[in-house]
Every structure is written in C-alpha cells, then in structure tokens.
C-alpha positions in Angstrom: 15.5 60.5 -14.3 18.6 58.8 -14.7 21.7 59.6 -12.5 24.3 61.3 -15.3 27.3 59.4 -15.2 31.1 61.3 -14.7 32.9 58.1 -15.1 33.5 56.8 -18.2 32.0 53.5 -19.2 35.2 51.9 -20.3 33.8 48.3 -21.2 30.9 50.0 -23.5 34.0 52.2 -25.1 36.1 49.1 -25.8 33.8 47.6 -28.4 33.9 51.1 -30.9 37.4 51.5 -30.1 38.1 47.9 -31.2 36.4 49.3 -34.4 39.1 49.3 -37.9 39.6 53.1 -39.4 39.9 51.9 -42.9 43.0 53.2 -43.4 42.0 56.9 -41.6 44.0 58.5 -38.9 42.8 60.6 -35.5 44.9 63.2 -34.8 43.9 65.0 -31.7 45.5 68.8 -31.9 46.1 70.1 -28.2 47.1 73.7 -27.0 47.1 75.6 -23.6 44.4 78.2 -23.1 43.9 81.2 -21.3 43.7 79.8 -18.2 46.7 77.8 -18.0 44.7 74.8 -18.5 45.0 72.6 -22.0 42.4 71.7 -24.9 41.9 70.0 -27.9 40.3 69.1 -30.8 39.7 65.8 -33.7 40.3 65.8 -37.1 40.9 62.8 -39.3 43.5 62.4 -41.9 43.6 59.8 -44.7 47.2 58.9 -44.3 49.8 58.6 -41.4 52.0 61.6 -40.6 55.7 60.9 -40.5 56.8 64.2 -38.0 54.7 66.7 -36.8 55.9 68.9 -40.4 53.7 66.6 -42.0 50.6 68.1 -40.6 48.8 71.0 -41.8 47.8 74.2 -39.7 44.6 74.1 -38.2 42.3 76.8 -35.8 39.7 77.4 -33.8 37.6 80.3 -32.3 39.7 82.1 -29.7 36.8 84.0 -28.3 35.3 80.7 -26.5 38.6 80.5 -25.2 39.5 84.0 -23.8 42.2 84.1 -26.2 40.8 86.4 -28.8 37.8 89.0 -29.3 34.7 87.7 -30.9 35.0 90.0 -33.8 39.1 88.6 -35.0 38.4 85.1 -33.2 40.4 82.6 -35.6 43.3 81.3 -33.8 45.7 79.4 -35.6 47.1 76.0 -34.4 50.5 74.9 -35.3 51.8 71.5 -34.9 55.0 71.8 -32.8 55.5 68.1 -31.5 53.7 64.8 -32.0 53.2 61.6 -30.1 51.7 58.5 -30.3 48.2 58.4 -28.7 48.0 56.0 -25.3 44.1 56.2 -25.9 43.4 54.8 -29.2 46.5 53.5 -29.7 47.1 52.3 -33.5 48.4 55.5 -36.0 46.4 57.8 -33.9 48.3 60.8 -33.1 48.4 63.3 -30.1 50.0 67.1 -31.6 50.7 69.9 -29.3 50.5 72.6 -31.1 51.2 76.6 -30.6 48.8 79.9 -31.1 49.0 81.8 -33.6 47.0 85.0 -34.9 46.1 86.3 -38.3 48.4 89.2 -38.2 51.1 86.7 -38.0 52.1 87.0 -34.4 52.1 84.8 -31.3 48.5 84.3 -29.5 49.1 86.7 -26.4 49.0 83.0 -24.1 51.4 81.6 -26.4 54.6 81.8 -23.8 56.1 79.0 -26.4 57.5 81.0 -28.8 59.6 83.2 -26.8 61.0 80.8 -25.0 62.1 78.6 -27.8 64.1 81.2 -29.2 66.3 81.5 -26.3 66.2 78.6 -25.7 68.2 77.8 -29.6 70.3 81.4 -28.6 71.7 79.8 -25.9 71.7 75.8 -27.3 75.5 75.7 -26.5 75.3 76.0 -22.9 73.2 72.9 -23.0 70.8 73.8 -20.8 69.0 70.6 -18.9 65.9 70.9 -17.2 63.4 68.1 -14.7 60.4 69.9 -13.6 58.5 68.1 -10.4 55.1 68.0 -10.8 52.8 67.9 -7.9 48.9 67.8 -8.2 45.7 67.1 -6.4 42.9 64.5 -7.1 39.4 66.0 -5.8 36.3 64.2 -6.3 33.1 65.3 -8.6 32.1 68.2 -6.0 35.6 69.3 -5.3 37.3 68.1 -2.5 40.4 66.5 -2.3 39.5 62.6 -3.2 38.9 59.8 -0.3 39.1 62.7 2.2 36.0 62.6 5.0 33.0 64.7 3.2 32.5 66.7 6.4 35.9 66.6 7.7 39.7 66.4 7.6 42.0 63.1 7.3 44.2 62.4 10.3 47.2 65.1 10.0 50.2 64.8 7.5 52.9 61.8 7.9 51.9 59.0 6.9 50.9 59.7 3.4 54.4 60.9 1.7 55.0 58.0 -0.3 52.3 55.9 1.2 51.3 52.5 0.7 48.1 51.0 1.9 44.4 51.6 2.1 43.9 55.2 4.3 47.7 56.4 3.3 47.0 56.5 -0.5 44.3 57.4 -2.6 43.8 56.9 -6.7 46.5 54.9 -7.5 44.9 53.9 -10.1 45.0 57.2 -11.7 49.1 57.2 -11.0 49.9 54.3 -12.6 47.4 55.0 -15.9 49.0 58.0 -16.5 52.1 56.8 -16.0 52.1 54.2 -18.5 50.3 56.0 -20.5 53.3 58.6 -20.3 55.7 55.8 -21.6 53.7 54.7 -24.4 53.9 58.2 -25.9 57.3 58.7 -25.2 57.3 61.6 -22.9 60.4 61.7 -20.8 58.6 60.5 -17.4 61.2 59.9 -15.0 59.0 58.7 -11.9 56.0 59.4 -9.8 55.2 59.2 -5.8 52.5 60.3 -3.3 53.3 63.6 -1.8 53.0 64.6 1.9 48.9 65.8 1.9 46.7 63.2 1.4 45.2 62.7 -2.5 48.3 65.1 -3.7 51.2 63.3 -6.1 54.2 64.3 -8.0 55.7 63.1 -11.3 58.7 64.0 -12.6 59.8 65.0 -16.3 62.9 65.0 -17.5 65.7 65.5 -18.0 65.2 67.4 -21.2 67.3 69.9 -23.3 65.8 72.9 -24.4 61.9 73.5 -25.1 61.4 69.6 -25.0 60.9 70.2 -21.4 58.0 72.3 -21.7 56.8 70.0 -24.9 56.6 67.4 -22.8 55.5 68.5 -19.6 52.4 70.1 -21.0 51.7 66.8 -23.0 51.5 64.8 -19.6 49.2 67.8 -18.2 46.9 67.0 -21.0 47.4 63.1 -20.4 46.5 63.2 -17.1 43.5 65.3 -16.8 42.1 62.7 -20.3 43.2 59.9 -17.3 41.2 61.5 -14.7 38.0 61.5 -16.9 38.1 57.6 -16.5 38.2 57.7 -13.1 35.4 60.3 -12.5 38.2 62.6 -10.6 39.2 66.2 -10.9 42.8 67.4 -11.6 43.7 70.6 -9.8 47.5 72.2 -9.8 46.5 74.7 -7.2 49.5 75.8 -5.2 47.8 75.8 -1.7 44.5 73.9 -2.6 43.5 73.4 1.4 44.3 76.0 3.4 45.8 75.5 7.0 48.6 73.0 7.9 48.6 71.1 5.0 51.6 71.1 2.0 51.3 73.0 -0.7 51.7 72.0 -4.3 55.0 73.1 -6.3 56.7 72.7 -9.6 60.1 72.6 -8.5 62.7 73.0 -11.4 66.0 71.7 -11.9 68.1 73.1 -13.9 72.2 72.4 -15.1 74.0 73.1 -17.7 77.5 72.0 -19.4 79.1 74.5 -17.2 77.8 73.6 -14.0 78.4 69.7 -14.8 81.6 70.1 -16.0 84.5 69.4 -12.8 84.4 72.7 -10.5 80.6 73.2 -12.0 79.9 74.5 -8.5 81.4 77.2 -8.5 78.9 78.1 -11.8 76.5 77.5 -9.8 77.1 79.5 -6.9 77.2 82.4 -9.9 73.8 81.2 -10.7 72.8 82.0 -7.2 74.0 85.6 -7.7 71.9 85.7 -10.8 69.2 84.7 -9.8 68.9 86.7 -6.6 69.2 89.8 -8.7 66.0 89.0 -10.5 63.6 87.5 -7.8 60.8 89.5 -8.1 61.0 88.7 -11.8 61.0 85.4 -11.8 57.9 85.1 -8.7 55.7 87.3 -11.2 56.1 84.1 -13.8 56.4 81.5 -11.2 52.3 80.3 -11.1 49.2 82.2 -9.7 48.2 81.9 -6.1 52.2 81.0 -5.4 51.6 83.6 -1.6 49.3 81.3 0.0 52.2 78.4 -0.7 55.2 80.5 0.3 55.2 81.2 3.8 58.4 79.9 5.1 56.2 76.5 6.5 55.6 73.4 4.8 59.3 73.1 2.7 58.7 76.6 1.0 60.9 79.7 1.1 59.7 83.1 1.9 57.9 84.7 -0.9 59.8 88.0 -0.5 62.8 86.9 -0.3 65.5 84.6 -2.1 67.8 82.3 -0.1 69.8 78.5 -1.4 71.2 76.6 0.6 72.8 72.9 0.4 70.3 69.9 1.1 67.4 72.9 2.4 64.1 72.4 1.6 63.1 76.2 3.3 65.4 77.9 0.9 64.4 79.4 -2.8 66.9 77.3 -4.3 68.6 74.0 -3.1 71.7 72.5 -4.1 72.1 69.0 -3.6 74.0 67.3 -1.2 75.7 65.3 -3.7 76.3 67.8 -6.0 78.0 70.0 -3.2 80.4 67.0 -2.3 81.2 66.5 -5.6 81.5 70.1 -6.6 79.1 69.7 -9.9 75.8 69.2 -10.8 72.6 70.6 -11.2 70.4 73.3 -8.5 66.7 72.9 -7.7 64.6 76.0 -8.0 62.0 75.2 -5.0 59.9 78.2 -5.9 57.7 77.9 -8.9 53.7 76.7 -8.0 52.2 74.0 -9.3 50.4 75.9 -11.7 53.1 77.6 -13.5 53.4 77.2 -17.3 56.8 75.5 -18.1 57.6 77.9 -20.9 57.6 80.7 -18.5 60.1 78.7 -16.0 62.4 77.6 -18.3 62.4 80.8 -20.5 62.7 82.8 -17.4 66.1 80.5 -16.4 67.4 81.1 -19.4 67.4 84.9 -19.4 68.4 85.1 -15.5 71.6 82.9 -15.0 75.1 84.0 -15.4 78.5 82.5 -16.9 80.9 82.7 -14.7 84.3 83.9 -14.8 85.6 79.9 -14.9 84.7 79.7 -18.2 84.7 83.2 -19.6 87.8 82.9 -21.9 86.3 79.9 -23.3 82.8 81.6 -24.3 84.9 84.8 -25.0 82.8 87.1 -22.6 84.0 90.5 -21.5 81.5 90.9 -18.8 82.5 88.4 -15.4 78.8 88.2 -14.7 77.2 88.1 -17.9 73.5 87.1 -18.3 72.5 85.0 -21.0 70.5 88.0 -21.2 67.3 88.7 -23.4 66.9 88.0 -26.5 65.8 90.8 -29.5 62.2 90.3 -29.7 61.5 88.4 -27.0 60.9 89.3 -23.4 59.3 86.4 -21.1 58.8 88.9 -18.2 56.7 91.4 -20.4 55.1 88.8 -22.6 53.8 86.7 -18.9 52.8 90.0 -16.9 50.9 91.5 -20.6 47.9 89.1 -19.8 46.0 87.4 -17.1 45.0 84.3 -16.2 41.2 83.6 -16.9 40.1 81.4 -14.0 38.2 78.7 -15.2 38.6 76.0 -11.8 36.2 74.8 -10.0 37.0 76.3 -6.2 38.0 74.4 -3.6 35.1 75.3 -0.8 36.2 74.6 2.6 33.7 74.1 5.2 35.4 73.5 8.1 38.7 75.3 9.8 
C-alpha cells in the first residue's frame, strides 16, 4: 500500500489552481473554535464582494466543534473582516467571521464581541496594541522539527536569531507565511528564530482597537494553511519541551495617547498600579498551560506574582529602555502564553488600566485612579473563565529527560 502523503503536492496543485472560475468567487469563512485553534469552510459566490458587509451570514454544526449541543447545533458565522486570499490569489477571499447562536447571543467561545465593545467605549484613548507571536514547528509525529528523533539538540545559544544549517530549522515556512501575511494585508511587522531550536516569533502590529486581534487570528489561520505545505505541525504550547529549554509567549504591547503623549511615563507607571491590582485576573485569561512557562527561568516572571521593571525580561511587565529615557512610550506585558486568544488580552487591557491624574481634568474624571472599567454587558473575566478549553493537540511525548 501506498505511503499516505502529509505534504502537499504543490506542482500537481498548480495546474487546477491555474484553472479560470468563470467569473465565480471562493470565499473561505474562518472562525476560532473551542479549542483556541481556527477553522474554516468554502462557499462560492457569483460576484466579488466589495467589504466584508457585502457577504451574507453563513453556519455550521457547532456540535462537531464543542461549541454547541447536538440537539441546538447551528452556529451562525458572521463576516467581521475580509482579506485577499495568498492561496488562490485572484478575487478569492479569506473572511473571519464571529459565532453567533440562534437565540441571538454570542457563541460562548466568541471572546470577540465583548472585547469590541470596549474596545469602541474606550476609542478615545487610542489604544495601540503589537502582540509577539512565538510558535513551534514539530514534525508529522510530534516533535519539535530537525530535532534528533531519540534525542536533544546541543543546548540553547546559538539558535536565537540563527542563520545556517543546525542553528535554524523551516525557514521555509517563515518566509511563506510571511509573505503570504503581506499579500493579505495583515499588519506583519517582522519575524525571527527564537532562542529553542524550531521555535519563531512574528510580530503584529501596531494596531488600534479589535484590528489587533482581527489580524493576529488571520495570521494563526495563515500559518498553520502554510504548515500543510510543508508537512509540519504548528503548536503555540507555552512550554512545549519541558526542562531547560524557553518557553513560548505572546508578549503584548500596549500604549495609548496618554502614555505617548510628553510625560506618557508617568501614565504608565499608573498602568503598573492597575495592573498589579488585577493579576490574578488577567493570568486566568492569559493562555492555558501558562505555570509550566512562568517559573522565574527562561525570561519569564513569577506566575504568582506581578513585578515591571525598565529593560527586564524576568519581570511581568517591561518598560523599554528607550521609552524610560524619553519618558513616553508604550509597556510590554511579558506574561500572556503563546496560546492565549488575542480578544481576551486586549479586552482584558482595556478593562484593567488606569488614567492617571496627568490627564484627569482633560478626560473630566473624578476618580485619580479610574479604570477604564467594565463595560454594561460585557465582562471578559466571566465570559473567558464560563468555558473551557477543549484540547484537541496532538501531545508533545518526551522520551528522554
């Protein structure tokens, strides 16, 4: 019997993808699942949509998913964003689309909808947001890819930013995503090979508002539809290889008009307060698995307990050397996993942080420490901690100590 092939036979592919449409559109309609993890579906349209308002409402049957029970199992898909598809390019669309139920309410997993409507509450702080994503390749069985198959790589130091056969591996998956990132228009803003071996980071952003998520979910999607190609697994485990090897984080940076504005840092340092106040909060939000990364080793923070610092890696939230000197800027929350949904982060943010007393009179606050606060009907805390994650990975088995 034929060996069943994982890699995609891209010169077969070629010739029906060459192929006209006669005038018909693909638009593939992507969402995020119960597991944290994204998928998607075809439908063909007979004329090309303008903005995603152009596209009509669509479903599927949530109880394949673990998003609904088999006997109400219709959830609704609707279009949010649209971009142009890197895969079969021409009028072919990509649309990210939200969860809906029957009843009229947000699918339990849908952390979107809260989070957009603080996120257009709050519009006039101007909140900007660059999420770093870090992932790890593993081959078809499910270790990390071009790492010994009864062993370990030599130890961590040569491969942060790597170059060279033994430093770097699947480069060719990097640089596919990352133009196909650009060809969509998601806001990439660079990419690099992290400290373990097979583990990268890309960047998105900066974006205002829900875009962040929009697009950071979008280039999830794109990269694990990359990996197929390659014959390569996509995992966004926090601590995928246990032992003295990196983890894998999302860190978040976040400013907003106040903090950039001259004397920004002292907004910032208000921030700090904020956020301290609410840490236990935000580390229920901030990914699944996030203990095994946050020991205090490997350029993590203590789990338990929330520290910044200027220009350190080991605290909860760093503040940039630059920004300090300057006395504006943005801060880096160094805590969220790798796994972490974006909507959650950024939602979260938004609640938590202060406006300080600088700018008070302007914003005509009462309250010297006053949260942006939650918003009526929405609670990202409560909405996050309602449901579980439904683990649908492959596990990482390792063999050896």
């Amino acid at each position: 019997m034929a060996e069943i092939p994982t890699i995609s036979n891209t010169a077969t592919l070629q010739k029906y993808l060459a192929l006209p449409q006669k005038g018909s559109v693909i638009a593939e309609y992507i969402w995020v699942d119960a597991s944290g993890g994204v998928r998607s579906k075809c439908k063909t349209l007979k004329q090309k949509p303008e903005s995603f308002k152009d596209l009509s409402e669509w479903n599927f049957d949530g109880s394949s998913t673990d998003q609904a029970p088999g006997d109400n199992s219709d959830v609704y898909l609707r279009p949010v964003a649209m971009y142009p598809d890197p895969f079969r390019l021409g009028d072919n669309v990509l649309v990210l689309a939200e969860c809906w139920m029957s009843d009229g309410k947000p699918n339990s997993y849908n952390f979107r909808h809260d989070a957009e409507v603080l996120m257009d509450k709050y519009a006039e702080h101007e909140f900007w947001f660059g999420l770093e994503q870090e992932y790890t390749l593993l081959d078809a069985l499910g270790w990390p890819y071009g790492w010994p198959k009864n062993g370990f790589p030599a130890p961590q130091g040569p491969y942060y930013c790597g170059v060279g056969t033994g430093k770097v591996f699947c480069r060719d998956i990097v640089e596919a995503h990352y133009k196909a990132c650009l060809y969509s228009g998601i806001n990439i803003s660079g990419t690099n090979a992290e400290v373990m071996p097979a583990q990268w980071e890309y960047q998105i952003g900066p974006c205002t508002g829900i875009e962040l998520g929009d697009h950071m979910w979008m280039s999830r999607f794109m990269l694990h539809r990359v990996a197929e190609d390659f014959g390569a697994k996509v995992t966004f485990a926090p601590k995928p290889i246990p032992g003295n090897w990196n983890g894998a984080g999302l860190h978040s940076n976040v400013s907003t008009k106040e903090t950039r504005a001259e004397g920004g840092m002292k907004a910032i340092e208000r921030h700090m307060e904020s956020l301290s106040k609410r840490h236990k909060e935000h580390m229920a939000v901030y990914g699944e698995g996030n203990e095994a990364r946050m020991t205090g080793a490997h350029e993590t923070a203590s789990y338990d307990k929330f520290t910044w610092g200027i220009a350190n890696r080991g605290a909860s939230v760093r503040v940039n050397r630059q920004c300090a000197d300057e006395g504006k800027g943005y801060f880096e929350d160094r805590r969220p996993a790798s796994n972490a949904d974006p909507y959650q982060i950024t939602g979260m943010i938004v609640e938590t942080v202060g406006i300080p007393a600088l700018f008070m009179s302007e914003y005509r606050y009462t309250n010297v420490h006053q949260l942006c606060g939650k918003v009526e009907g929405t609670d990202v805390l409560k909405k996050s901690t309602a449901v579980s994650a439904v683990e649908q990975d492959m596990p990482v088995v390792v063999s050896k100590p």
